[in-house]
Structure formats: structure tokens, C-alpha cells
C-alpha positions as CSV (number, residue, x, y, z in Angstrom):
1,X,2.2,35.4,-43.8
2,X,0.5,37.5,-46.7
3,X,-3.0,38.0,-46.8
4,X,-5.2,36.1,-49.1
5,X,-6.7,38.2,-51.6
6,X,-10.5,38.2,-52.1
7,X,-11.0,36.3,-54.7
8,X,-15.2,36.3,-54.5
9,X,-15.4,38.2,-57.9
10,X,-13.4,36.0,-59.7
11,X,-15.3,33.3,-58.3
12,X,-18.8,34.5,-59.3
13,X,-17.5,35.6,-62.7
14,X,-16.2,32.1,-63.4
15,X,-19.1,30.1,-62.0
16,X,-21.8,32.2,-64.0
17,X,-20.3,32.4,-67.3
18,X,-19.7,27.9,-66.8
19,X,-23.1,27.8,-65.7
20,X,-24.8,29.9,-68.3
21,X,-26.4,29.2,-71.8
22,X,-24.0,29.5,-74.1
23,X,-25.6,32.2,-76.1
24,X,-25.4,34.5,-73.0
25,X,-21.1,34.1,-73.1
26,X,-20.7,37.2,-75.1
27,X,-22.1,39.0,-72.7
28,X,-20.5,37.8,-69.4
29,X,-17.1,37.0,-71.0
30,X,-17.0,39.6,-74.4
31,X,-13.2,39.9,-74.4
32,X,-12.5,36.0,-73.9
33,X,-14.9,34.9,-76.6
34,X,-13.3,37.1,-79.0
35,X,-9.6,36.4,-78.1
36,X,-10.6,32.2,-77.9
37,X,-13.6,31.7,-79.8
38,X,-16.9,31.0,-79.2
39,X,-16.6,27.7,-80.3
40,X,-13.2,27.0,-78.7
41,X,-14.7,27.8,-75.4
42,X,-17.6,25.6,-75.7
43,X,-15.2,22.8,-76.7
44,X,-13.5,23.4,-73.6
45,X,-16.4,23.8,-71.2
46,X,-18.2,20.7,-72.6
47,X,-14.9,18.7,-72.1
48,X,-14.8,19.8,-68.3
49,X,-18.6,19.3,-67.6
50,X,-17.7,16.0,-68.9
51,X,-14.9,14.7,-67.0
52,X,-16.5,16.0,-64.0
53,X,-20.4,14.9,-64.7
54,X,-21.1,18.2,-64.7
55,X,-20.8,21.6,-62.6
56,X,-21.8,22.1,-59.0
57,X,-19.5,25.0,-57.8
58,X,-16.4,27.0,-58.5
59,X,-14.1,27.6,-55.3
60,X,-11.1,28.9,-54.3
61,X,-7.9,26.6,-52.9
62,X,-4.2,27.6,-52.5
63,X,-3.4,25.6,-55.7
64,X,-5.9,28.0,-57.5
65,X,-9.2,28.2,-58.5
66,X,-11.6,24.5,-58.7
67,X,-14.3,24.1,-60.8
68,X,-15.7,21.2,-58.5
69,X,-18.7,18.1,-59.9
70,X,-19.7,15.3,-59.0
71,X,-16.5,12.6,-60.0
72,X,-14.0,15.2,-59.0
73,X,-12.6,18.6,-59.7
74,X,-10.2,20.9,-61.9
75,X,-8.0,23.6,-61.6
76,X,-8.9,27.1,-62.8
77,X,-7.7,30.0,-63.1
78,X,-10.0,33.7,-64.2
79,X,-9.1,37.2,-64.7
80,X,-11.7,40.2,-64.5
81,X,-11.7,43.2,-64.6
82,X,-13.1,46.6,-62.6
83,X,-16.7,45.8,-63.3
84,X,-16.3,42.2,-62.7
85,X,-16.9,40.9,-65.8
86,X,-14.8,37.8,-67.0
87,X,-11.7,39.0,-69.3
88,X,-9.7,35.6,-69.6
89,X,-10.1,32.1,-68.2
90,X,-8.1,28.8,-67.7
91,X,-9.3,25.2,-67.0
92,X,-7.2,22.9,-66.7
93,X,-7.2,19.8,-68.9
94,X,-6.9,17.2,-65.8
95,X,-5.5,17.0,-62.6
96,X,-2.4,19.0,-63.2
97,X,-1.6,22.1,-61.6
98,X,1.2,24.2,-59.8
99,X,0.6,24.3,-55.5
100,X,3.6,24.5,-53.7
101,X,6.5,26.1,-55.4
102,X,10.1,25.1,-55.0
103,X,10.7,26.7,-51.8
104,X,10.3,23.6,-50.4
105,X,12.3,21.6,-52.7
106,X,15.1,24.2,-51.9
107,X,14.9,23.5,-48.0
108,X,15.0,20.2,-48.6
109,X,17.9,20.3,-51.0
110,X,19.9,22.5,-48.6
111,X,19.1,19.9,-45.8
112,X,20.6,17.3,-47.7
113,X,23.7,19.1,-48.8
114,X,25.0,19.8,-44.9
115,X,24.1,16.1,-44.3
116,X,26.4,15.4,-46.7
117,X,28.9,18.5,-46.1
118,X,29.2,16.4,-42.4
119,X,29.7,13.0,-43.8
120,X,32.4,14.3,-45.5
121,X,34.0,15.9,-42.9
122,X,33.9,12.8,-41.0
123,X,35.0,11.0,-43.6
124,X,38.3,13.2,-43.9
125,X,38.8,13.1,-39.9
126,X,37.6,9.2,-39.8
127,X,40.6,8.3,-42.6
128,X,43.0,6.4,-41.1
129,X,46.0,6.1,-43.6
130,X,47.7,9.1,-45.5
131,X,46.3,7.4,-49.2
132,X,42.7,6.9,-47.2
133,X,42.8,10.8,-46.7
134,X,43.6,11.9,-49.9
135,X,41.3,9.6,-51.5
136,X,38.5,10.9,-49.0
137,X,39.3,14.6,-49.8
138,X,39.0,14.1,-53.6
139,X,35.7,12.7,-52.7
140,X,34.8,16.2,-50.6
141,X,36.2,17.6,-53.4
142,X,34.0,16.4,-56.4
143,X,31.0,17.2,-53.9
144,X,32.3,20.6,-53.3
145,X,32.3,20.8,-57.7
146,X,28.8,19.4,-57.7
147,X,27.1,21.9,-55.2
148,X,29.0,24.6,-56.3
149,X,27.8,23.8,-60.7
150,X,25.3,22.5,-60.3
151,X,23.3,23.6,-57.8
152,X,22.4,27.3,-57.4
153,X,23.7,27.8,-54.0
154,X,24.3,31.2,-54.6
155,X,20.7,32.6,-54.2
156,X,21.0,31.5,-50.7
157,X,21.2,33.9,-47.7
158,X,24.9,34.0,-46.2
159,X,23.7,31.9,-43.4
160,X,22.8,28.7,-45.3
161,X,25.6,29.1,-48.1
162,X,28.7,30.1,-45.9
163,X,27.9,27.3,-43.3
164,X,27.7,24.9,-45.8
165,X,31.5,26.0,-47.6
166,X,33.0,26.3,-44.0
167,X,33.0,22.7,-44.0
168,X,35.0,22.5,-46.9
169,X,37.7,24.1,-44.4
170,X,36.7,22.3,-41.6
171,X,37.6,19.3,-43.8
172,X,40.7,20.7,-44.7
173,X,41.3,21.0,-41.3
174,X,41.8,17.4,-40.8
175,X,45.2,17.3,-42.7
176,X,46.9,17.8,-39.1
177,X,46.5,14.1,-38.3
178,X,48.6,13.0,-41.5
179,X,52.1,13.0,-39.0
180,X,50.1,10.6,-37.6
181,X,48.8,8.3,-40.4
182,X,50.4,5.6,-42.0
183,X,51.0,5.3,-45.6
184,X,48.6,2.6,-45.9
185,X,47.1,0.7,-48.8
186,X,44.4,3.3,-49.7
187,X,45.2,3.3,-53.3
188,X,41.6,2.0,-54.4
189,X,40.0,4.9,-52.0
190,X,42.5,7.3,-54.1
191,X,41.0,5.8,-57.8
192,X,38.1,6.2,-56.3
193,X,37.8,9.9,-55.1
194,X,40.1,10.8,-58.7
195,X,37.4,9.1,-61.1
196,X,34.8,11.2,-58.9
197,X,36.4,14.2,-59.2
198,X,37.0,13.8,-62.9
199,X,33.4,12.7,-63.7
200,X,32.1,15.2,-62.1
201,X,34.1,17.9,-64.0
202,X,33.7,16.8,-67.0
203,X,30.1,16.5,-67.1
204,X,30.5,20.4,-65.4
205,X,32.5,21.8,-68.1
206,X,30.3,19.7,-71.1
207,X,27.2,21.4,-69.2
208,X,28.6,24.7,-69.3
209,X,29.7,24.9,-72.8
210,X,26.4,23.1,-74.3
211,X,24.7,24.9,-77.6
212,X,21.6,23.3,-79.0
213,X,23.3,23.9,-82.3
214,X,20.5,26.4,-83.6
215,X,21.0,30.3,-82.4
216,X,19.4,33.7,-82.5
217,X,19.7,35.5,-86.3
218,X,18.5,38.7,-85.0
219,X,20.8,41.0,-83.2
220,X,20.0,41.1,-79.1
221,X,22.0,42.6,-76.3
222,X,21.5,41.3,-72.2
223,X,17.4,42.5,-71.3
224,X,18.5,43.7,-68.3
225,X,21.6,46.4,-66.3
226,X,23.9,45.5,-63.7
227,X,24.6,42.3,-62.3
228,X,22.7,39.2,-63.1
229,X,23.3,35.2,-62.1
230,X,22.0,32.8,-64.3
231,X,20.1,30.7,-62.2
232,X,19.1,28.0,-64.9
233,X,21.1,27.8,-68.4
234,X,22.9,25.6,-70.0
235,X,22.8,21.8,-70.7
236,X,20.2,19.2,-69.6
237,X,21.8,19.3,-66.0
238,X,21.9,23.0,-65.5
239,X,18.7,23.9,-67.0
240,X,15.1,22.4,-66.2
241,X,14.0,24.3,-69.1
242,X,15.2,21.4,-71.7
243,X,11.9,19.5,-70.9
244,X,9.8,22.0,-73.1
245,X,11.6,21.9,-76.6
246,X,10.6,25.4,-77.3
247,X,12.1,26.7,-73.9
248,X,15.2,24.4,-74.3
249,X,17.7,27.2,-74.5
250,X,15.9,29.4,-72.0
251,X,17.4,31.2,-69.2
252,X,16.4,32.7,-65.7
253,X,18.0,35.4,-64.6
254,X,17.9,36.2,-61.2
255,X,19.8,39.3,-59.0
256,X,22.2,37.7,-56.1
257,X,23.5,39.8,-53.8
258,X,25.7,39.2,-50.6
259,X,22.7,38.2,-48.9
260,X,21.5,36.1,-51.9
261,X,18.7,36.5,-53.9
262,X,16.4,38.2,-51.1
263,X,17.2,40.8,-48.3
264,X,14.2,39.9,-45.5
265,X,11.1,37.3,-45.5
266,X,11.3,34.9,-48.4
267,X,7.4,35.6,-48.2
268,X,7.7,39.1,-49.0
269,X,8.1,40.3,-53.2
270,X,9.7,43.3,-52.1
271,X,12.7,41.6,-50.7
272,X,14.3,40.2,-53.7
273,X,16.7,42.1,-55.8
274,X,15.6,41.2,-59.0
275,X,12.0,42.6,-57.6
276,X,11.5,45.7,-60.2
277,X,14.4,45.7,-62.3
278,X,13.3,47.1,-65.3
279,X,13.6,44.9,-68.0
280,X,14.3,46.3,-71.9
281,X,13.6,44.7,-75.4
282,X,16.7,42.4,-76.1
283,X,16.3,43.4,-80.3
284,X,14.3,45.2,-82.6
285,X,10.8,43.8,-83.7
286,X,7.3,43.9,-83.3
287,X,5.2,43.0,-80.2
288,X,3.1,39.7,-80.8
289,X,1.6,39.3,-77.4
290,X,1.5,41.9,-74.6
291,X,-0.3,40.9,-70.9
292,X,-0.2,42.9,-68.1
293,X,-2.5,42.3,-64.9
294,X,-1.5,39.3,-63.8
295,X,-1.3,38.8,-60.2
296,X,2.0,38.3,-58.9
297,X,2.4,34.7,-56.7
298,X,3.6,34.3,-53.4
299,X,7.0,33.6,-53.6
300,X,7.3,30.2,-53.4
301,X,3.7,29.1,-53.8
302,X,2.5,28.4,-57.5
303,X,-1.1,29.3,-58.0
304,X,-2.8,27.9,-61.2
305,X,-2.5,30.0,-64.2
306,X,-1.0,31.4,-67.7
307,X,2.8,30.1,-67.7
308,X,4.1,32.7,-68.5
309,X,2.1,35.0,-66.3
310,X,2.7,39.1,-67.3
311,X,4.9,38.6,-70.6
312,X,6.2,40.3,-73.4
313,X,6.8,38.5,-76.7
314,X,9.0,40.3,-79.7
315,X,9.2,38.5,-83.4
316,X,12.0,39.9,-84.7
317,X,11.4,38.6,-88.6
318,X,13.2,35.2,-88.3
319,X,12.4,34.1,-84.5
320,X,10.0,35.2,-81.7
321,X,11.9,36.2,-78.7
322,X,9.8,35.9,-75.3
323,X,10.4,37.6,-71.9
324,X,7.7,36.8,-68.9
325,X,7.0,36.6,-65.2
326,X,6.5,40.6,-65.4
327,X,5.6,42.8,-62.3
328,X,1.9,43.6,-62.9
329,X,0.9,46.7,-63.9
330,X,4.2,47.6,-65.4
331,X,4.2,46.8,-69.0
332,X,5.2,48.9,-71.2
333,X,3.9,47.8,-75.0
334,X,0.7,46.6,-76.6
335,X,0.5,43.9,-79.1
336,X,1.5,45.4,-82.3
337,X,4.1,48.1,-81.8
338,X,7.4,48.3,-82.9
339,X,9.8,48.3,-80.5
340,X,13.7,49.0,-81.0
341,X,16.6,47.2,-78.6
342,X,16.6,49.0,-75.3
343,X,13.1,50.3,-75.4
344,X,11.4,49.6,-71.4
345,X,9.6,46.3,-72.0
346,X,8.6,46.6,-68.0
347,X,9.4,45.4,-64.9
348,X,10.7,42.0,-63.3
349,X,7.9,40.3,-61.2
350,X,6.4,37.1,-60.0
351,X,3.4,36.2,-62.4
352,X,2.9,32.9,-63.9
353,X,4.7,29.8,-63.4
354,X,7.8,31.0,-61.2
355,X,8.7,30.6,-57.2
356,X,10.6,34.0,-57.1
357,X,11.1,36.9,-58.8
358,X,13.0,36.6,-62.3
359,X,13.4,37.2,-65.5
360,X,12.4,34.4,-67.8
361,X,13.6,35.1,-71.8
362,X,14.0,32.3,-74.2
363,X,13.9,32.3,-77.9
364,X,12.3,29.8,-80.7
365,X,11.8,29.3,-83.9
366,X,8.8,27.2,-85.4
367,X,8.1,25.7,-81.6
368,X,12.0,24.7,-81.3
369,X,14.3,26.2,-78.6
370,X,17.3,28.7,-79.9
371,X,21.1,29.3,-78.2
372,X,20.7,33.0,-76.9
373,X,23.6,34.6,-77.8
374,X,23.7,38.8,-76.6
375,X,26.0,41.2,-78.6
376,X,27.5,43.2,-75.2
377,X,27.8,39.4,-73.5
378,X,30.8,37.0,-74.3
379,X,31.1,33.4,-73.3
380,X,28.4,30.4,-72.9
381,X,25.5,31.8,-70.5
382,X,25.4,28.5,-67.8
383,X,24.0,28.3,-64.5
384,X,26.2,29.7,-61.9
385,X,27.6,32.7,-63.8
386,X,27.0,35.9,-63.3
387,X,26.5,38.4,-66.9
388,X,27.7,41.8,-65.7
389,X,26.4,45.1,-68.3
């Protein structure tokens, strides 16, 4: 289990500059009140003494930072830097916040999908008419569709993935017994399991081939070399990212190899594939926002803090193109240089708002989501492919 860091300084920083008269800010927190605003900050810090009938402590949890009162407590989140002085702060507007990640939600979703892998097989070995089986294996078969597209298997080791698929075989299996089996009136289980399978492709296949309708003016080619599988892209059901409208057409791009996403501890950063890939400027344009020296998260444990965590964003004249979740320490660019398509941009990492290392890139255009669209990739980019460059 990874260490966790000392977060005393950060602590102190935080809790002296919410504490202190507001004249003395420029002086505790120089670079934030210049980057925010004096004014902007006070807005902010009255709002949270506030809510929480004032300001008693600041502490650390594993959801973050909490700036804790007397009715309750918010998240925070503070960067500073050698000398400990405050650089950059968050407080969060209520109770919201990241905590656990969705390792979790993965464990659980596997769980569920070999529950379900061994009702089917029993529902293929259970069947007792020829019609009832072939109905039941169209069933299997639409679930086979829907955990295949529309989950993201794939990033799973061998050992939860292959299990899973053997039982597709093991359901196969069952066609022995149909010597044995009458014909039967399993004509309704036969509708049933073709309506599934049909549904389900459909809605796999209009997924897949989804476009917003607004694209990308600016040339871009693929940010990153190799072999990449789109863990999230797409329509609504492949891509959580339609809930933000400026994200809508965003994709994650993750490295998958035999052993899935990760080669080790799922705790450890160094383990996943994607970990360090360098990542390159998609198109030509001019650097609008460069962060480096955000902490990386424990994979699978969200910490409070900027979204978008280390980032790179590129305007290229008729759209802002944004790239994020950096390795710290490894960007490339400052805000305001020109780069050019292929230039190093940095390195994939785990800051911000992500449960694994990956590459996050999305573009938009006056706070609306584009369709990326790469000049060395063909076809739509949909969860569950892999881009190869």
C-alpha cells in the first residue's frame, strides 16, 4: 500500500493564508492572488467561512484536503511550493468531491459479469428443447455483445478477462445434449434471445458510429505512438464524458497489453503501460494554459483537486484543443509558446480527476464539445478500439 505523503506543509500553508487578514494574502499566496484575484479569492473564502460558520482547522483525509467549522466541512485542495508558500488553492463549493476512484466500481462490475457469464451457462445446459437452446444461446450471445462494446473488458488482466470469455465456450459446450432434446415449442424463447441480440447491436453499431455533428477545423494527427485502446469514446453509452458538454467528444486513451492495462500491483503507477508514454501536440497553435506539479493519484483513489490535474491546452485559431492527466514534472511548454504538431507536450500520468494512467484530449469550441478527427487515423474513434500509429 503506498505511503501517504506528508502533507503538513500544505496544511499550514492553507490554514494560515484562510485564517489571515486579508491584506496579508499577497504575501502568503503572491502567485494565487495574481492568477485569481484578490477579490475573487475573498469572494470565495467569505463564501466558505459562511457555509461553515467559520474556520476552525484545515486537515488532511483520503478524499483530500478539509477545511473543517463548526456546521460541517469542505474539500480542499493546495499546492506550494519549495519554501512552502501557497502557489494555488481549491475549495470546494459544497459537499462534492472525488474519494474512491473506480477501482471499485470495476470489481464490482467484473463480479457481476461472471454472475451473469454462469447464469448463462446454466441457462444453455438447463434448456430442455432444441428451440429453448437456441433461444437461450442468442441470449448468451447479445450478453457476450454487451460486455465485449460496451464495457472495457480489455484493460483487464488475463485472469479476470479470459475466465470470463471461457464461458462463452463453456456455453457452447452444451450443444452436445441437442441429440437429446426435443424440438419443443421454444419459439417465444427464440423471439426472445433474436430481439436481444438485435437491440443490442444496434444500439452497438449507432454508439460506435456517433458524431456530435460539429468537428475539429484545425489539422491534428493521434497525440501519441504505438498502440492505443480507446477506453471511453463515442456515443452517450460508450463515453461518460457526454455529461460535460464541452468534453462531450472527449476520448481516453489508454495502453492495453496482453496482461491489460497494468503489468503488477494496480496500486503501483509504474505498472501501467500507458505510465510515461510521451505524449506530443496533436496540431499547431499556441499554448493557453501549461501546469506541471501536480501530484499524481493513487491509482484508483481520487483525491480532491484541479480536473484536469497536469495539462496542456493548445488553441489552434478556431478551437482550443486540451490534453491532461500529465505525469508531473514532465511538461514540456509554458503558456504562451508556439508549438507545431509533434512537438513533446510531456508525459502520460495520473494527476487530476482520473483512476489510472491515461491520456485525456478533448476539443471545444465556445464551451461546446467537438468530433476529433486525426489526419494519420481513419474510421470513428469508439470505445473498444484500438488506434495503431
Amino acid at each position: 500500500m503506498p505511503t501517504r505523503p506528508d502533507r503538513r506543509a500544505e496544511i499550514a500553508a492553507l490554514q494560515a493564508f484562510l485564517t489571515a487578514d486579508p491584506d496579508r494574502w499577497p504575501e502568503l499566496a503572491p502567485r494565487a492572488v495574481e492568477s485569481s484575484s484578490h477579490d475573487l479569492l475573498r469572494r470565495i473564502v467569505d463564501a466558505t467561512r459562511e457555509r461553515l460558520g467559520g474556520i476552525d482547522e484545515v486537515r488532511d483525509s483520503p478524499r483530500g484536503l478539509l477545511v473543517a467549522g463548526p456546521r460541517g466541512e469542505v474539500l480542499a485542495w493546495a499546492k506550494i511550493d519549495q519554501a512552502g508558500t501557497l502557489e494555488d488553492l481549491l475549495i470546494a463549493r459544497g459537499a462534492e468531491g472525488y474519494g474512491p476512484g473506480g477501482w471499485w466500481r470495476r470489481r464490482l462490475a467484473t463480479a457481476v459479469w461472471v454472475a451473469l457469464c454462469c447464469y448463462w451457462i446454466a441457462l444453455c445446459w438447463g434448456a430442455g428443447s432444441v428451440t429453448g437452446w437456441i433461444g437461450s444461446l442468442l441470449v448468451v450471445a447479445s450478453g457476450y455483445l454487451l460486455l465485449e462494446g460496451f464495457s472495457s473488458i480489455t484493460e483487464e488482466p488475463w485472469w479476470v478477462r479470459r475466465p470470463v470469455e471461457a464461458g462463452a465456450l463453456v456455453a457452447l459446450g452444451s450443444a452436445w445434449r441437442l441429440p437429446h432434446l426435443r424440438v419443443g415449442n421454444g419459439t417465444f424463447d427464440v423471439v426472445v434471445g433474436v430481439v436481444m441480440l438485435g437491440l443490442t447491436a444496434g444500439a452497438l453499431l449507432r454508439s460506435r458510429r456517433h458524431r456530435w455533428g460539429t468537428a475539429v477545423t484545425a489539422q491534428a494527427w493521434f497525440p501519441l505512438r504505438g498502440a492505443w485502446y480507446v477506453g471511453q469514446g463515442g456515443g452517450r453509452l460508450l463515453n461518460h464524458h457526454f455529461q460535460v458538454p464541452e468534453q462531450r467528444g472527449a476520448l481516453d486513451l489508454v495502453k492495453v497489453g496482453a496482461t491489460g492495462s497494468r503489468r503488477g500491483s494496480a496500486g503501483s503507477l509504474g505498472s501501467y503501460l500507458a505510465y510515461g508514454a510521451r505524449v506530443y501536440a496533436p496540431c499547431d497553435g499556441r499554448v493557453v494554459s501549461a501546469v506541471d506539479g501536480v501530484e499524481d493519484q493513487v491509482p484508483g483513489v481520487i483525491r480532491y483537486g484541479p480536473v484536469y490535474g497536469n495539462h496542456v491546452f493548445i488553441d489552434t485559431g478556431t478551437e482550443t484543443v486540451k490534453l491532461a492527466h500529465l505525469r508531473p514534472g514532465t511538461v514540456a511548454v509554458a503558456q504562451g509558446q508556439s508549438v507545431r504538431a509533434g512537438d513533446l507536450l510531456g508525459e502520460v500520468g495520473n494527476s487530476g480527476n482520473t483512476t489510472e494512467p491515461h491520456l485525456h484530449i478533448h476539443a471545444e469550441r465556445d464551451g461546446v464539445g467537438l468530433d476529433l478527427d486525426f489526419v494519420d487515423v481513419q474510421g470513428s474513434l469508439h470505445r473498444g478500439r484500438t488506434v495503431r500509429t
